[in-house]
C-alpha positions as CSV (number, residue, x, y, z in Angstrom):
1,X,13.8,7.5,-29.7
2,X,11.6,8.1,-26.0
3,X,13.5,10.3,-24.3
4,X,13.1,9.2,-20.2
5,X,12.4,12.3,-18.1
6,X,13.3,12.3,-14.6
7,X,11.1,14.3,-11.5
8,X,13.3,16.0,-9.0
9,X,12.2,13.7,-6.6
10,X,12.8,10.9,-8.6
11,X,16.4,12.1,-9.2
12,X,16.8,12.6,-5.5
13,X,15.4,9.0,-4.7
14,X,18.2,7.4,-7.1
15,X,20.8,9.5,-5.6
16,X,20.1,9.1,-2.2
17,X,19.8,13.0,-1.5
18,X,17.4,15.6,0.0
19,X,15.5,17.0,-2.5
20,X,16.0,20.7,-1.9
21,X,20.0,19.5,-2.8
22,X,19.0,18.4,-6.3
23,X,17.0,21.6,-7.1
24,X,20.0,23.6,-5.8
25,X,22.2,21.4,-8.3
26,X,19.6,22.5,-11.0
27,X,19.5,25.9,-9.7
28,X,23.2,26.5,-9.5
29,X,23.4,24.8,-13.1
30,X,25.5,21.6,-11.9
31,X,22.3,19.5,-13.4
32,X,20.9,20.6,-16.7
33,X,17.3,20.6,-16.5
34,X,14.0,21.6,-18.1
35,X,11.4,23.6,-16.4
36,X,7.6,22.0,-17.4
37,X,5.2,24.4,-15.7
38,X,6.6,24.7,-12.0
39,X,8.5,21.5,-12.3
40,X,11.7,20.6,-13.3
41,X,12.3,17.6,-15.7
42,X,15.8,15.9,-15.6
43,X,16.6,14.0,-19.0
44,X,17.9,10.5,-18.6
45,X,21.5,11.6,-20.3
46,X,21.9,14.6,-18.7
47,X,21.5,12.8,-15.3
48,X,23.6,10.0,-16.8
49,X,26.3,12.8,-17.6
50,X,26.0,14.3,-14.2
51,X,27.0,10.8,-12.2
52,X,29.0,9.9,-14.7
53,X,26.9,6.4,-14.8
54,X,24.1,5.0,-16.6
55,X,20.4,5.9,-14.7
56,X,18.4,3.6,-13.6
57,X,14.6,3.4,-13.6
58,X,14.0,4.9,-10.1
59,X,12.0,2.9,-7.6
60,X,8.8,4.6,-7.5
61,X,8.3,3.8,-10.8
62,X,9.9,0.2,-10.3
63,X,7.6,-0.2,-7.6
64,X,4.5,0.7,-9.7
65,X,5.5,-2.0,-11.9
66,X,4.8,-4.8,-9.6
67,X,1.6,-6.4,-9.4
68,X,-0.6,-6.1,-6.3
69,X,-3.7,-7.6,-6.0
70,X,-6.2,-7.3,-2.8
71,X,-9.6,-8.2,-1.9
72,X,-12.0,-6.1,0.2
73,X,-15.2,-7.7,1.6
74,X,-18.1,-7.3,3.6
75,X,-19.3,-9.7,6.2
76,X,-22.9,-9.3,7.0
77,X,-24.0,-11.1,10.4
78,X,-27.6,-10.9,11.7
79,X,-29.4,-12.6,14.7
80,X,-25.5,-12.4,16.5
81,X,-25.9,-11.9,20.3
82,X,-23.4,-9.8,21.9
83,X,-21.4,-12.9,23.7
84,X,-20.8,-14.4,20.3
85,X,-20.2,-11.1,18.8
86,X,-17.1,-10.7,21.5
87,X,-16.3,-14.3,21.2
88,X,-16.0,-13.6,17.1
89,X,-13.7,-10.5,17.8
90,X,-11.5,-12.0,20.2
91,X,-10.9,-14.8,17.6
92,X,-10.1,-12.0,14.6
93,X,-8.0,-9.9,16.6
94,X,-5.0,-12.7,16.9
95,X,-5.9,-14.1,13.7
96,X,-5.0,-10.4,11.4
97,X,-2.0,-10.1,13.5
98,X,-0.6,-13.6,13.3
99,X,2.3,-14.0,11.0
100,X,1.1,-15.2,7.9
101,X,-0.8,-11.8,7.0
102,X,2.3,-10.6,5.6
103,X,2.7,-7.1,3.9
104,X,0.4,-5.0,3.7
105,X,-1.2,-7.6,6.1
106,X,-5.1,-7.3,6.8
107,X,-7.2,-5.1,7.8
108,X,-10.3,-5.8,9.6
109,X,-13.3,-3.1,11.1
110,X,-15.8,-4.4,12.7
111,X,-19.4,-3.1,13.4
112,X,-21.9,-3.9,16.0
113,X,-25.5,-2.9,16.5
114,X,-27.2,-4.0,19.4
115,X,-30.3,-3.0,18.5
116,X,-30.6,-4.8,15.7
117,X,-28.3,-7.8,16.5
118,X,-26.4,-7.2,13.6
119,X,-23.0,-7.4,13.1
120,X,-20.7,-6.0,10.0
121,X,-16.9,-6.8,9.1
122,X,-15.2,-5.1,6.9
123,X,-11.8,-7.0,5.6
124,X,-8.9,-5.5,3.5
125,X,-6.4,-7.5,2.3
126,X,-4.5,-10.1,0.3
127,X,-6.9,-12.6,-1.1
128,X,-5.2,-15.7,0.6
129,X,-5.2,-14.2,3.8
130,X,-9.1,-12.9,3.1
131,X,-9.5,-16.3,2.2
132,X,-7.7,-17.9,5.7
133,X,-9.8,-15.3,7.6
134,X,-13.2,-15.9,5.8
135,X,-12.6,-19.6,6.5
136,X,-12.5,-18.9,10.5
137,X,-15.1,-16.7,10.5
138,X,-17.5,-19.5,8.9
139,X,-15.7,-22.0,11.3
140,X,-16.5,-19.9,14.3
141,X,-20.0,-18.8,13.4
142,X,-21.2,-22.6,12.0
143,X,-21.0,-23.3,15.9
144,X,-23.3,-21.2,16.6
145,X,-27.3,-21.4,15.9
């Protein structure tokens, strides 16, 4: 039978305390725990027998179960002048902040050299919203010879 240990911090997340409190519990020998290296490792019955309830999984590690998927891309623009180059950011900008690039929304860099008449855009995000953005971009720049 696995036997869940418990992090100090994760103890603390489930219990809605500081964790300095739970390491005093430990310390003071309220909370039976075992020391692994310089951390302490809380058993799930011996947490379970401390509340009194029945431990739950604590949210880091529920959160870590969840699937997230994101996209990062590159857009490579030569032969851009610098009008259409502002023209291009002034039409990202609103576009990452409107509302449908929900959590953890989109982020966009973009990269101009004048010299060369190049222009680079970096885009991190959630692939529909990539997608949406991508679409505007190609919108925007098929305008333009």
């Amino acid at each position: 039978m696995e036997q869940h240990l418990y992090s100090v911090e994760d103890v603390a997340e489930l219990l809605g305390l500081h964790v300095k409190t739970v390491r005093s519990y430990v310390r003071d020998g309220r909370l039976r725990a075992t020391r692994i290296g310089k951390q302490y490792r809380i058993a799930r019955s011996d947490l379970e027998e401390f509340t009194g309830q029945p431990a739950s999984v604590p949210l880091r590690e529920a959160v870590r179960r969840q699937r997230h998927v994101e996209v990062s891309s590159i857009v490579q623009v030569d032969a851009i002048d610098p009008a259409t180059m502002t023209r291009l950011a002034n039409l990202v900008g609103p576009a990452v902040s409107h509302s449908w690039a929900g959590p953890p929304g989109l982020r966009v860099q973009l990269r101009y050299d004048e010299e060369r008449a190049s222009l680079k855009i970096v885009i991190l995000g959630a692939v529909d919203d990539t997608v949406e953005l991508l679409r505007i971009i190609d919108a925007m720049l098929a305008d333009r010879p």
